[in-house]
C-alpha positions, -999 to 999 in steps of 0.1 A, spaced: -323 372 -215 -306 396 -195 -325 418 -168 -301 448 -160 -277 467 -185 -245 479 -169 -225 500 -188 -189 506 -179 -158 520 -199 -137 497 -211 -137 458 -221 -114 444 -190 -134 465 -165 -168 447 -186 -152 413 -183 -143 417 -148 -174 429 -134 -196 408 -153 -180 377 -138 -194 389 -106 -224 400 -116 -242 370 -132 -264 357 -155 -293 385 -153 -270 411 -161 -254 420 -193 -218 444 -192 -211 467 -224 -180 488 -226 -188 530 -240 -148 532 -248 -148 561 -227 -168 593 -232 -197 591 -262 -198 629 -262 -182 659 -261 -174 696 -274 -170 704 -308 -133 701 -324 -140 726 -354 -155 753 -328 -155 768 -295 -188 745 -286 -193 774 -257 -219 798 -257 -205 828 -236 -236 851 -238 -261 821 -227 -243 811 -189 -214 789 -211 -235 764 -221 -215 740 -237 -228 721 -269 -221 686 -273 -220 665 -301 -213 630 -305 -177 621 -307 -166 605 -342 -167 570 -343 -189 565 -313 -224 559 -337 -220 525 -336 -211 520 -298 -239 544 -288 -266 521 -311 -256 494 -296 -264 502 -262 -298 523 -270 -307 487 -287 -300 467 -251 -315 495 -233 -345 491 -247 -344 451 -236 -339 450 -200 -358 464 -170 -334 488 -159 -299 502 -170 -268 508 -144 -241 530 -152 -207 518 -135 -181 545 -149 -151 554 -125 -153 567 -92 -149 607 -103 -152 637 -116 -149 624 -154 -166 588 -147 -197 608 -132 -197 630 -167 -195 600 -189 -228 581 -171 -243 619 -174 -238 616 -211 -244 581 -215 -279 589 -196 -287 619 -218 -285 596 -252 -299 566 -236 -328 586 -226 -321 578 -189 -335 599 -160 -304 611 -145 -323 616 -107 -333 577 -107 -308 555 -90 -287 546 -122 -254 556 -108 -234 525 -93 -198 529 -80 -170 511 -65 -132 520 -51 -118 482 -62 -136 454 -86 -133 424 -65 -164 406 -63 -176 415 -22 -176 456 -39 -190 451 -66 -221 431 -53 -224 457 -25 -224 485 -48 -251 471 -65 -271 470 -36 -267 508 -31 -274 527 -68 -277 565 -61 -287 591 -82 -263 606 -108 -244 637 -90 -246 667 -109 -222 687 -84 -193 661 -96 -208 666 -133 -207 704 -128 -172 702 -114 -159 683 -152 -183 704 -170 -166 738 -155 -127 722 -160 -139 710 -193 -151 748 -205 -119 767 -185 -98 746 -202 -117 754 -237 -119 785 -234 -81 789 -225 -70 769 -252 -94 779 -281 -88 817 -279 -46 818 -275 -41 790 -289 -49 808 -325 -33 836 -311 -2 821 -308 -7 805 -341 -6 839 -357 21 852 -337 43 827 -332 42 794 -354 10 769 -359 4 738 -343 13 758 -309 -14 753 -275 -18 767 -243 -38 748 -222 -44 763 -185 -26 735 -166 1 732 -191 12 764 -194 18 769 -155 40 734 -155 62 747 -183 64 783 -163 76 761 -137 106 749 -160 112 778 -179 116 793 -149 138 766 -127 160 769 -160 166 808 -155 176 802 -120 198 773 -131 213 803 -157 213 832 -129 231 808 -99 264 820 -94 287 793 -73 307 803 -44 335 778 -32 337 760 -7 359 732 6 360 699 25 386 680 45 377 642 56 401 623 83 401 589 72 409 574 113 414 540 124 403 524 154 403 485 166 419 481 133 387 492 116 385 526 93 361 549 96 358 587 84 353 621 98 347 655 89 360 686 98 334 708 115 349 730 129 368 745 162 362 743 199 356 774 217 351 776 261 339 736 253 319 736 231 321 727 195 313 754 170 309 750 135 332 768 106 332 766 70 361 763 49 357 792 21 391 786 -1 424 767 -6 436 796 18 416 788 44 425 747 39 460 751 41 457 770 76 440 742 87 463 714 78 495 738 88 469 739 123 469 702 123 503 695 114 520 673 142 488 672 161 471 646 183 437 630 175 418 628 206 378 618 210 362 641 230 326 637 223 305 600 220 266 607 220 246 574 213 210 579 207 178 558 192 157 576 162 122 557 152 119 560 113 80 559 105 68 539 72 57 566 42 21 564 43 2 543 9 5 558 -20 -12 583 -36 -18 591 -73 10 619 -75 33 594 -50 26 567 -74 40 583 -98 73 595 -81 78 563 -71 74 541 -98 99 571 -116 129 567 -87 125 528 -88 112 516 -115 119 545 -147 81 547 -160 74 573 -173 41 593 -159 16 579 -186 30 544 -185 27 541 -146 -12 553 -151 -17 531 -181 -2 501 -162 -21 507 -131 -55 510 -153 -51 475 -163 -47 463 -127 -74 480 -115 -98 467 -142 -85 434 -138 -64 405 -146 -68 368 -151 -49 351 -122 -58 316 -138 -79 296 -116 -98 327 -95 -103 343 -130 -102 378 -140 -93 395 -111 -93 439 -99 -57 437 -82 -56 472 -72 -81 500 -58 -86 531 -80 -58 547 -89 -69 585 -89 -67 599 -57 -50 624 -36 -60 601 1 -39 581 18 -70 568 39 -74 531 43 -111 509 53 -111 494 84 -113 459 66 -81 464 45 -61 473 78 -75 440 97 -63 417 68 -28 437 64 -26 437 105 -34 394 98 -6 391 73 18 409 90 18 390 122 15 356 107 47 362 82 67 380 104 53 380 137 35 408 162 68 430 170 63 443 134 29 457 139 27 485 152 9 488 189 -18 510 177 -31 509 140 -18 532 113 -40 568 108 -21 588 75 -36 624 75 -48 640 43 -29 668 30 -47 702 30 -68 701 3 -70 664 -3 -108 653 -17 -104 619 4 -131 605 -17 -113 573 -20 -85 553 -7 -51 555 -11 -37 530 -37 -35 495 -27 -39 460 -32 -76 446 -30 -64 418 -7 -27 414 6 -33 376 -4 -25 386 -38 14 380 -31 31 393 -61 52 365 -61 20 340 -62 5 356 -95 39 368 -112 33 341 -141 -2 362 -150 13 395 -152 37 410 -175 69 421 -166 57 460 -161 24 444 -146 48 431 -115 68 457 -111 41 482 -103 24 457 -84 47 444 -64 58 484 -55 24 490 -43 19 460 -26 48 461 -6 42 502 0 11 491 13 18 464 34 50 485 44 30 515 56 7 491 83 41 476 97 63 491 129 83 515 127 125 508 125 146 517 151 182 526 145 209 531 169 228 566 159 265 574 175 283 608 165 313 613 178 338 641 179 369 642 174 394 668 184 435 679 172 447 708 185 411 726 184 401 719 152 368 696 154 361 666 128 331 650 133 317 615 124 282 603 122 269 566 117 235 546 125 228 511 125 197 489 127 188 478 159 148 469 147 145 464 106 105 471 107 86 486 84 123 484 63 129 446 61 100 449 31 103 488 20 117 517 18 111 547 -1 134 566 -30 148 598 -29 145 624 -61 181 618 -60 183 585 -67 205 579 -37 197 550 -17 202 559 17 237 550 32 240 531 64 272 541 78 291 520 111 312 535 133 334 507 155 329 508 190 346 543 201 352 557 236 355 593 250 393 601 254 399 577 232 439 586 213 434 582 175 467 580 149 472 605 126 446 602 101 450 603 59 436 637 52 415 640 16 409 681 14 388 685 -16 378 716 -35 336 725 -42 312 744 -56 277 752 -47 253 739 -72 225 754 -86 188 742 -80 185 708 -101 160 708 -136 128 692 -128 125 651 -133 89 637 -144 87 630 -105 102 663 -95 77 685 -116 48 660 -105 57 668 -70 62 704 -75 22 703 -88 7 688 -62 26 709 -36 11 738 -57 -22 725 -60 -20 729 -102 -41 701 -119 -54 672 -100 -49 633 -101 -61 628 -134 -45 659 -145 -5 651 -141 4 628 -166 -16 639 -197 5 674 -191 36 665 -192 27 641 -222 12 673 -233 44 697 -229 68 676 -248 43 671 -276 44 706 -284 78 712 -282 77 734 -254 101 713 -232 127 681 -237 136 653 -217 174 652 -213 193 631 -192 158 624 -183 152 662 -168 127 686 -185 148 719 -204 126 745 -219 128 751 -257 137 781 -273 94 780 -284 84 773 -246 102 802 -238 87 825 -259 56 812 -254 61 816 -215 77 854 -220 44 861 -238 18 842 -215 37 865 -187 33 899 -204 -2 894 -215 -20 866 -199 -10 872 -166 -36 854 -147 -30 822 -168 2 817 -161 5 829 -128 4 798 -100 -21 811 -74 -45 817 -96 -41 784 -112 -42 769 -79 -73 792 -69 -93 775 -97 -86 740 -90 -100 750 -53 -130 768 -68 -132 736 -89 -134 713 -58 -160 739 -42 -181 731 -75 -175 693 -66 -186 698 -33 -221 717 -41 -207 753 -24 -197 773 -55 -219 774 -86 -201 768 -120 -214 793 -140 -208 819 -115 -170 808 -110 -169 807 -150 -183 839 -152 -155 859 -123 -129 842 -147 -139 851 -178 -144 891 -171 -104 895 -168 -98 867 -195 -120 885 -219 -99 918 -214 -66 902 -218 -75 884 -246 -84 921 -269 -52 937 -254 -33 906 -268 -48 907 -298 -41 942 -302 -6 946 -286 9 909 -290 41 914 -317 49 889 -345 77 864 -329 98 853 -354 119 818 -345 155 821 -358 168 779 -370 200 775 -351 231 768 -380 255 743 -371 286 740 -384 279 705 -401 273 703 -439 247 678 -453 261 648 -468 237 648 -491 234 684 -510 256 708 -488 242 731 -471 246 738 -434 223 714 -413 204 732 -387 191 719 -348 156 706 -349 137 697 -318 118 661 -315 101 641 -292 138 627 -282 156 656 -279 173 681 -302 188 662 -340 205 677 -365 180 681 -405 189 698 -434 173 729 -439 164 714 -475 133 695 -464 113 687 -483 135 688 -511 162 670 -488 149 646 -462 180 642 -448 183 642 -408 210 621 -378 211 625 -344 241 646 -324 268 625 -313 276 635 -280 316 628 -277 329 618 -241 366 627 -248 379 593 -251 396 577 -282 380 544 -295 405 518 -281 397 494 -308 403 514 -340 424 541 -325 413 566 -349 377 573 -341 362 586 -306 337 576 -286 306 592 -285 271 585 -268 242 567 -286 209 554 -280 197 522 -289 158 516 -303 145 516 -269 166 551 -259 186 533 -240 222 548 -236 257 534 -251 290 546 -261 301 536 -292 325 546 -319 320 575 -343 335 553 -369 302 530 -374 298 511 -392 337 506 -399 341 504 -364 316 482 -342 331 490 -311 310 495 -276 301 497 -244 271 500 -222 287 523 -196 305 553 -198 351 548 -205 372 570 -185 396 566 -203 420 549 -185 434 510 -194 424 484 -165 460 476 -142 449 439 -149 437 429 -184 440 457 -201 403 466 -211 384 500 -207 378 513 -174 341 519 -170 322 543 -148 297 528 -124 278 539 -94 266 519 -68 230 517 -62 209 542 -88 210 574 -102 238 595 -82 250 572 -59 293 567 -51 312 566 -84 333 536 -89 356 530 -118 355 492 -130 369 466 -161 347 465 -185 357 428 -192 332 408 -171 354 384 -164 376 408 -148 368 423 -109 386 451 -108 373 484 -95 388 515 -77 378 547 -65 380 580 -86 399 599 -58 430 592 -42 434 597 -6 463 627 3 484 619 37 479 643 61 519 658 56 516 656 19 488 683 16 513 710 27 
């Protein structure tokens, strides 16, 4: 018979921590929280200092007899939730049904379930801490009342089924918005010319910069084709001449371990997980995985936090691995420090592995594909982050005709460091370009170079990515860790927002809802104030502000807004946009629907007609099989994009890259588009016959005499 009950929340984390544990004590899972407030009701009581009332969640009888039955069989219970805000709350709960006193040491915690934390944590059970209770307690009841008294609202006003949630409605303000500047930006032109040179019969290319003035050079845009044809009438019959060679060394610092919100950029740019899969995925590692022999194993630390700091212990073994696979010049002379952001709880440490040991490439066969992938991007962050920097030899040289200025830059690794295991995406998706120069010297005669002027346009700000609108949070301080992915889960849900082209664009319905949170919930919506709550929150956490009081300040103004809505908010009605498609099936006009996917095309019938398809996105080349239909984009089960012909199921043809339309020189076969590394990096057209290797560039070089 047991001795000790420890109750944690879920079956891996039980099966995990009970390995190390042993015989006298016994691990049950709660499945999470065993309470909480009312769904049919507000579960608030304003008038008595919010008091919340909670009942027990559906479903949870069963679970909660359970453990009240072992309760009652040992000598003393521990409750091993996770190490926060919301694992605090659910061994309060689980206290107040088992009858626990919640000031005896019942609270055990731990950063990473290996065995040496766990056992040590058991040594040291503290008392459960009501600030940290306090602090969910107060987000809990904000985000209640928010939601339970416009969300009806809304229903009334607008159409049912419709939320507002405190956080949420701030992230879509922050699309809605980014998509009216994207509508307001007006482009102004602009122009480039590039010198394609050669030199010790290797090419290289420069820019125009601009023009040398009492010797110096001074840059100069080019504002139209006006402007461009100046400059090659300046150049014409000119000699290239260097005038400028400065060599230099940059260091480039490792990006410190990751964080929850850095997690989540990262594993977006690298590895296209979505926000909820990339917290799911890192749950399971955290509460352990059977690595065969060693057993069930915690392969990461906890996977909520906003630190970066790492223990002393974690640094020694990374500063141990380092040097023994690739020896003491990549370690850095003194040991890595990261500093917290402003604001940052530091209540844990960053995200890493629980021993560098763990190579990803020794326990791939226990880990599903996604498993790895996550892994491995943390482990090599982490190891990354405790290595020495790179160095990288830089050159830019100018180059002078006439005096007109082109200038070319380039860099190349002297010292790989940190960057022979990692280095970080970009929100771009561009990999970062390393770009030689040959060896040039000052007064140096260059040939007349292939000029390439090109024509541009400024472009407006981008539409937020899952990492992008992540990023944009924490820089704003809206929501917390825990927070980021269950909003933007939240936002599509609704309908408020789409992913396309895997950026977020507002609805028609998150618009409104926006334009009407702006005109009469001012305070909600606005992004200080949100911002100001989530720091009042953390002074809750942190035992300086008291929750009811912070409640209270809020819900004065809320209170007001909420009549004068009532009152003055005007029925929205939400016009179906017609397409110009009939329905197959009785006729009438079909009509743009929003879903979880996107935008589709339904008959306006339903129910009486069911009938809906997706829109088939054409990309203005003819099917080169059929030679009747076109090609239009699809996605597969798995949303993964093809082109196919318009003509299916009479016509099978496809491809999994976008046709240009042009034939290949060699065999004949569709010319693809490709870009090298991922997201926006260089286009390159190439055969779609595998077999085939030919590629070529989009653009075509101009000679320097043929631009006139």
């Amino acid at each position: 018979m047991a001795d000790y009950l420890v109750i944690v929340e879920s079956p891996a984390k039980a099966k995990t921590i009970g390995k190390y544990l042993g015989k006298k004590y016994v691990v049950k899972a709660s499945m999470g929280h065993v309470r909480d407030l009312p769904k049919s009701q507000l579960g608030v009581n304003v008038k008595e200092d919010f008091s919340p009332k909670y009942i027990t969640i559906r479903g949870k009888g069963d679970v909660i007899k359970e453990l009240r039955d072992q309760s009652k069989k040992v000598k003393a219970v521990y409750l091993a939730a996770d190490p926060d805000r919301e694992g605090e709350a659910i061994a309060w709960h689980l206290a107040n049904v088992l009858e626990i006193d919640p000031t005896k040491e019942c609270r055990v915690v731990f950063n990473e379930i290996t065995k040496d934390a766990v056992q040590e944590s058991f040594k040291h059970p503290r008392k459960i801490n009501m600030d940290l209770v306090n602090a969910q307690q107060a987000r809990r009841i904000l985000d209640r009342l928010v939601g339970y008294q416009i969300s009806p609202l809304l229903w009334k006003k607008v159409k049912k089924g419709l939320s507002a949630g405190r956080v949420q409605s701030v992230a879509v303000r922050l699309i809605v918005d980014r998509e009216n500047e994207i509508r307001n930006f007006k482009p102004e032109e602009y122009w480039t010319v590039t010198a394609l040179f050669e030199s010790n019969k290797q090419k290289f290319s420069a820019k125009f910069y601009g023009y040398a003035k009492n010797g110096q050079a001074q840059s100069a845009e080019l504002h139209n084709e006006q402007e461009v044809n100046e400059l090659l009438a300046h150049l014409k019959g000119a000699k290239y001449q260097i005038v400028e060679v400065k060599k230099s060394e940059r260091k480039r610092n490792p990006s410190p371990p990751f964080t929850t919100s850095t997690l989540q950029q990262e594993a977006a740019r690298k590895l296209n997980f979505r926000a909820g899969k990339t917290m799911s995925i890192a749950q399971q590692l955290y509460e352990g995985i059977d690595i065969g022999a060693e057993g069930t194993v915690g392969l990461i630390t906890y996977m909520r936090t906003d630190s970066t700091r790492i223990s002393p212990t974690a640094q020694a073994e990374a500063k141990e691995f380092i040097t023994h696979n690739y020896g003491d010049a990549y370690y850095p002379k003194t040991v890595r420090q990261y500093t917290a952001k402003e604001g940052a709880q530091d209540a844990h440490e960053g995200v890493r592995p629980t021993s560098v040991h763990y190579h990803p490439d020794k326990i791939k066969e226990h880990l599903t594909r996604d498993q790895l992938r996550l892994y491995r991007l943390i482990w090599e962050r982490f190891v990354a982050s405790q290595m020495a920097p790179a160095v990288l030899d830089t050159m830019t040289v100018d180059i002078q005709a006439n005096d007109a200025i082109f200038r070319a830059t380039g860099s190349k690794i002297k010292f790989p460091g940190f960057m022979t295991l990692y280095i970080e995406g970009t929100d771009e998706g561009k990999e970062e370009d390393e770009k030689f120069l040959p060896p040039l010297e000052k007064g140096e005669s260059l040939k007349a170079p292939k000029l390439d002027p090109k024509q541009h346009f400024t472009q407006p700000p981008p539409r937020y990515t899952e990492a992008r609108l992540v990023k944009a949070m924490e820089e704003l301080g809206i929501g917390r860790p825990s927070t980021y992915a269950p909003t933007l889960e939240t936002i599509q849900k609704r309908g408020y927002v789409l992913l396309e082209d895997k950026r977020f664009v507002p609805t028609e319905l998150g618009e409104i809802v926006v334009q009407l949170m702006k005109e009469f919930f001012t305070q909600i919506i606005d992004v200080d104030f949100t911002a100001q709550l989530e720091e009042n929150l953390d002074g809750v956490e942190e035992g300086q502000v008291d929750w009811v009081m912070m409640l209270d300040q809020f819900y004065g103004d809320f209170e007001k807004e909420l009549r004068v809505a009532e009152e003055e908010m005007k029925h929205v009605t939400l016009e179906e946009e017609v397409s110009d498609i009939p329905c197959e099936k009785c006729g009438r006009m079909m009509v743009y629907k929003h879903g979880r996917f996107g935008k589709f095309l339904a008959c306006p019938g339903f129910p009486d007609c069911r009938n809906a398809k997706p829109i088939l996105k054409e990309v203005g080349v003819a099917c080169p099989k059929c030679k009747t239909g076109k090609i239009v984009e699809r996605r597969g089960k798995r949303r993964r994009v093809f082109y196919g012909c318009d003509q299916y199921p009479n016509c099978d043809f496809i491809l999994w890259d976008r046709p240009v339309g042009r034939d290949c020189p060699t065999c004949g076969q569709p010319l693809v588009s490709k870009r090298s590394g991922k997201g926006e990096g260089k286009e390159m057209w190439v055969c779609s016959n595998t077999e085939c290797s030919h590629k070529e560039e989009p653009a075509v070089l101009i000679e320097s005499g043929a631009a006139e």
